[in-house]
Phi, psi and omega in degrees: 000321191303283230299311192277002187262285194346299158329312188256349198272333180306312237253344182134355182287127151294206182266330161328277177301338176297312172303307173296335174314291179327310196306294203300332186267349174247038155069036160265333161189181181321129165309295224283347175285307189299102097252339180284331207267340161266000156281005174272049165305144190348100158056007182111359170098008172242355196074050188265242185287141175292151185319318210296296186287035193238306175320289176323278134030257166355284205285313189287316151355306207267346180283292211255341201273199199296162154074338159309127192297316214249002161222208158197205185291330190297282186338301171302328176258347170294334183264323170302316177272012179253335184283323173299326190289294186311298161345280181344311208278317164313352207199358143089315189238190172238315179324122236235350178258335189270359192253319163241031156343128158057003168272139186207145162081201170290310163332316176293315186276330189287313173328274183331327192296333193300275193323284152354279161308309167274356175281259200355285209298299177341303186257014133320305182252023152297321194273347192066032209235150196262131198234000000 
């Protein structure tokens, strides 16, 4: 998943949208979430939280969260803080302005595929599954 979200992050998917394309093309959920997925665009379009993690966020919610067969709210915050931690210990932060201080450009998007690549790779391997 890390290699096709990048892939898709390259190619014009904001960072939002790269994860969840990904989440949809390896069957974790519905085509109708990514249209959800791009106002979590570079931090929400205010720089608050990554795209990467908004995504990611996104696709697990839609696995675990309330009203889902296979979680529920305890479950959905328990996978949502288990996906933050983890991000952390790769990224010291979640903040999408403290995470590409002083980056414009391409400079930024190449930076950013990091970001991209571990929300992908998390939640893969939250989820188990080999794509």
């Amino acid at each position: 998943m890390k290699n096709k979200a990048i892939e898709y992050y390259m190619s014009g998917y904001s960072c939002s949208e790269s994860i969840v394309k990904t989440a949809i093309d390896a069957g974790l959920c519905d085509a109708s979430l990514l249209p959800c997925a791009t106002s979590f665009s570079g931090g929400m379009l205010s720089g608050c939280l990554c795209g990467a993690a908004a995504g990611a966020q996104l696709v697990l919610g839609y696995n675990f969260g309330r009203g889902n067969s296979k979680g529920n709210e305890d479950e959905g915050r328990a996978k949502a803080k288990e996906f933050l931690e983890e991000f952390k210990k790769r990224n010291k932060v979640t903040c999408c302005k403290v995470l590409s201080r002083g980056l414009e450009g391409m400079e930024r998007k190449r930076h950013c595929c990091k970001m991209v690549g571990d929300g992908a790779e998390i939640l893969e391997q939250m989820l188990k599954v080999r794509v």
